[in-house]
N, C-alpha and C positions, 0 to 999 in steps of 0.2 A: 427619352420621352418620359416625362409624367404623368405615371397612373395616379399617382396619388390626386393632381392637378384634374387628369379627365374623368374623375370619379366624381370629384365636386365639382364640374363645369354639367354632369349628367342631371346631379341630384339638382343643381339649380333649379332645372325647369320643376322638377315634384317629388316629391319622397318615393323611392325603389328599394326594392329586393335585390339581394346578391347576386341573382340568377341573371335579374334584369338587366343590371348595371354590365355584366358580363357581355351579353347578347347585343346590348347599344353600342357600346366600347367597341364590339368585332365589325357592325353593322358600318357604323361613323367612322370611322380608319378605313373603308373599304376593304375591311377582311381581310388585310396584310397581315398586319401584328395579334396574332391571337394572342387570349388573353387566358392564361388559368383559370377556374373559380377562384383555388385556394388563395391564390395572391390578393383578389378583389378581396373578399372576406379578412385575410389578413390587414389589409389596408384600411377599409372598413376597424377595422376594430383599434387600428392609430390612430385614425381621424378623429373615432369618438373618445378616445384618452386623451389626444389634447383638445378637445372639445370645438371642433369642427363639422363631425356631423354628430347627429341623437338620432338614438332607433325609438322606437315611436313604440315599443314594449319593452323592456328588459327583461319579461317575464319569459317571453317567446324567443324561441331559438332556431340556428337552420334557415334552410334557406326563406321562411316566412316572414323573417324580422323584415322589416322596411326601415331603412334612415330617412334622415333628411338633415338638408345643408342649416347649421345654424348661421348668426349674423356675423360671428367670427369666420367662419368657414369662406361665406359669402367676399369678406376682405380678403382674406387670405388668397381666393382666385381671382380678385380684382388685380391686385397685388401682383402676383404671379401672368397674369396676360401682360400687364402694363411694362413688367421688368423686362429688359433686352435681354437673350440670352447669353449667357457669362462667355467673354472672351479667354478663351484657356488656350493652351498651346496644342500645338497640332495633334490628335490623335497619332499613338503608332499602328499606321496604316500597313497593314498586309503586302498590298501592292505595293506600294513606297519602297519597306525595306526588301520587299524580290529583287525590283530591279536595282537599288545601291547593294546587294550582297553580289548581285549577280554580276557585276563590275569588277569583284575582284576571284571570280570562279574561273580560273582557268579553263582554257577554251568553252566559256560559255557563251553562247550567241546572243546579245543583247538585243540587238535589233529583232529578231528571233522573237526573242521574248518578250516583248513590247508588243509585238503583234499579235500573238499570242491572245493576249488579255486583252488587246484593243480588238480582233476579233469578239472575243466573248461580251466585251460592253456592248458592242453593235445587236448582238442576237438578245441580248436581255433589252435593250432599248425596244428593239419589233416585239418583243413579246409585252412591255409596257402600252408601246402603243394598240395594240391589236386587244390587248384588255380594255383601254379606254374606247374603241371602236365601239366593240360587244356591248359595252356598259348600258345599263337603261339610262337613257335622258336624263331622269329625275334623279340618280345617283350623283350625287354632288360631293362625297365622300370620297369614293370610289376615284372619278375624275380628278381630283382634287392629290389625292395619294398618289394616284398615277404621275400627274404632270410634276409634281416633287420629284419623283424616282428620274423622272426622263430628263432631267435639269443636273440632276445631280450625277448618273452617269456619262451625260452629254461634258460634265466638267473634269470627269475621268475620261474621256477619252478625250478630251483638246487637252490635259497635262500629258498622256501617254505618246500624244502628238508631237509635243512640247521636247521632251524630254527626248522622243527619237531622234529630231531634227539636231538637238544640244550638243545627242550622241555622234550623229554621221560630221556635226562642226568639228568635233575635237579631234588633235590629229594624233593619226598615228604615232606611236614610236615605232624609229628607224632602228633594226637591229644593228644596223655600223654603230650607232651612237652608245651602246651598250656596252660599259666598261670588260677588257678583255680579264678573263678567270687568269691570274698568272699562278707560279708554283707556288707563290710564297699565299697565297692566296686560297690556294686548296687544301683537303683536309691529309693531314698527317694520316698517314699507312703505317700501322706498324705489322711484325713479321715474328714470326718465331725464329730460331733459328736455321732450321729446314727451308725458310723461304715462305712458308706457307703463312696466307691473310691471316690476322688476330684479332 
């Protein structure tokens, strides 16, 4: 996510205080993603070195200064809604590499494990929805973050689905099929002369 972005899509609508900018930012996200001050205020202070937003004193400092979006600013978040966002390669996903490490974990139960985690997306799913329940009406933020989250572990749990069914397709190996250990094959023993292991 960009702060930097929802800092000046804030300031659009009027020139804010740090504090303010803060308090909108947790409000409009539906209070998911808290936000430091110090971060805003840091951010604040790039925007106006490359000259995207001006505080309307230089003189005043803290949390009083107010900015506001200049006309470069103003492009800059045009600019940035309008861009698709970047096609990159897959995140390394947590869950991902569990279950490919856990394929090669000696008696580790995959299936097991799958459900596991596909459990836990279901009870976080009821708790997204039962939030969007509660929600006031008018909370458009709120609903909005919700149904994101519910969409996106809804696609974690039809890959976890995906990936069990993949699992029960592939077949077994047959231990007959398993090349036999011969002498010439095993590890060399040496001995002292007493006979005893070395």
């Amino acid at each position: 996510m960009s702060v930097r972005h929802a800092l000046l899509a804030l300031l659009s609508e009027e020139p804010k205080h740090g504090l303010r900018l803060q308090q909108e930012f947790e409000e409009r996200t539906g209070e998911v993603w808290p936000l430091n001050v110090g971060q805003v205020y840091i951010t604040l202070q790039r925007l106006e070195r490359d000259g995207l937003v001006e505080s309307d004193d230089e003189h005043r400092a803290g949390p009083q200064k107010r900015f506001a979006i200049t006309s470069a600013g103003g492009a800059e978040l045009d600019g940035w809604l309008r861009t698709p966002a970047a096609d990159v390669p897959p995140p390394r996903d947590e869950l991902v590499i569990k279950v490919l490490i856990s394929l090669r974990v000696p008696g580790a139960d995959v299936h097991a494990i799958v459900q596991t985690h596909r459990r836990h997306m279901i009870e976080l799913m009821q708790r997204y929805s039962h939030l969007k329940m509660e929600a006031a009406e008018h909370d458009l933020g709120l609903a909005l973050v919700a149904d994101a989250e519910l969409f996106r572990l809804d696609g974690i749990v039809r890959w976890l689905d995906a990936a069990d069914a993949r699992l029960r397709a592939r077949p077994t190996p047959d231990p007959a099929s398993r090349p036999a250990v011969t002498a010439e094959d095993a590890p060399a023993v040496r001995t002292d002369g007493a006979g005893a292991l070395r």
